[in-house]
N, C-alpha and C positions, 0 to 999 in steps of 0.2 A: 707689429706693423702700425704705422702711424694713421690714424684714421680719417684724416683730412683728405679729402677727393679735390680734384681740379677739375671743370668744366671742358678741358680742351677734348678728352677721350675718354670711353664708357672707365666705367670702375674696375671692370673687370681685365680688361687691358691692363689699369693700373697696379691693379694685382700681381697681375701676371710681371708685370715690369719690376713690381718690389722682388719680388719671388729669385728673379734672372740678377738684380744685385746684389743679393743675398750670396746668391752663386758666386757671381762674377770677386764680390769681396772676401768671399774663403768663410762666410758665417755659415753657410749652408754645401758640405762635402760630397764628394761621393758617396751613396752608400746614406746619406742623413735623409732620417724622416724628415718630411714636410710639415708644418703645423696644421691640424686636424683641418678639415672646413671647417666645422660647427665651433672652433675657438678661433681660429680667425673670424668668421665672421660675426659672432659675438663681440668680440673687440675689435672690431670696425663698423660694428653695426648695420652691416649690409647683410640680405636672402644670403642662405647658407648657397643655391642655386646660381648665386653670383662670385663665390669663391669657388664652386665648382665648374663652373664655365673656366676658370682662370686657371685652375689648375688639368682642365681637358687642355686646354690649349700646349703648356707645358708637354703634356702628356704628348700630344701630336706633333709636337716640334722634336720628340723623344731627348726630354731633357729632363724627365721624370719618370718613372715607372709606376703602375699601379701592383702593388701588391693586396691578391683578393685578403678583404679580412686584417690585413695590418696598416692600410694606409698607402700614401704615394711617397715615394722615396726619388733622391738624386740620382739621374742614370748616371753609371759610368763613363767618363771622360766629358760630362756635361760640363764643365768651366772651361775644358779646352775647345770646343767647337765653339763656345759662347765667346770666348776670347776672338778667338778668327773673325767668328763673325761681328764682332763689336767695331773690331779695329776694319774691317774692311768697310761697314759702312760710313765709319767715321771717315778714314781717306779719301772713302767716293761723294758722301753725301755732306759732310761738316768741314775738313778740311781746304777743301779750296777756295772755300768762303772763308776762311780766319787766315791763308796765305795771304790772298788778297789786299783784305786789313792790314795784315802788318807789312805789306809790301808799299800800300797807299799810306800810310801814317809813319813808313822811312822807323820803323822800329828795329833793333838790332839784335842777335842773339844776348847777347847781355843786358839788353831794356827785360828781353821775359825770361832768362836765369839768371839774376844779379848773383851777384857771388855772397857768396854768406859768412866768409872770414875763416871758416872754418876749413879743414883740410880733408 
């Protein structure tokens, strides 16, 4: 995990948010342990108590499981709820603002997929 924090929300949030793309991009499966707290948080430098907020929260969202003794692991079917729900808030909350844009800037399906020559 890249250890650079942004100002806009706690770190631990941001954790959590690396953790859910991880998912979302197929580097972290069903069934895959999560990286320890204490080496994440050595390699990002932040309270091990700040990787474990981040990974409660996973937990609570049940998108991870705690196994006593082995660590938290990916729950099953956690990329497909994480799917739904990515794409839904993106519809409701990002989408109708980038319609917009490209309705007021008269942009065309072919301005945002040019064709690439290839077949």
């Amino acid at each position: 995990m890249d250890p650079e924090w942004n100002e806009s929300q706690p770190i631990y949030r941001q954790i959590r948010d690396r953790v859910v793309a991880m998912i979302l991009d197929g580097l972290l499966k069903d069934g895959d342990a999560l990286p320890s707290v204490r080496a994440v948080a050595a390699e990002s430098r932040v309270n091990p108590l700040t990787v474990l907020k981040a990974y409660q929260q996973l937990a609570d969202e049940k998108l991870v499981e705690k196994r006593r003794g082995l660590g938290m692991f990916v729950d099953r079917g956690a990329r497909d709820r994480l799917l739904k729900l990515e794409r839904d808030r993106f519809l409701n909350d990002q989408w109708p603002a980038i319609r917009a844009t490209i309705q007021r800037l008269g942009l065309t399906p072919q301005d945002l997929w040019p064709a690439t020559g290839s077949a």
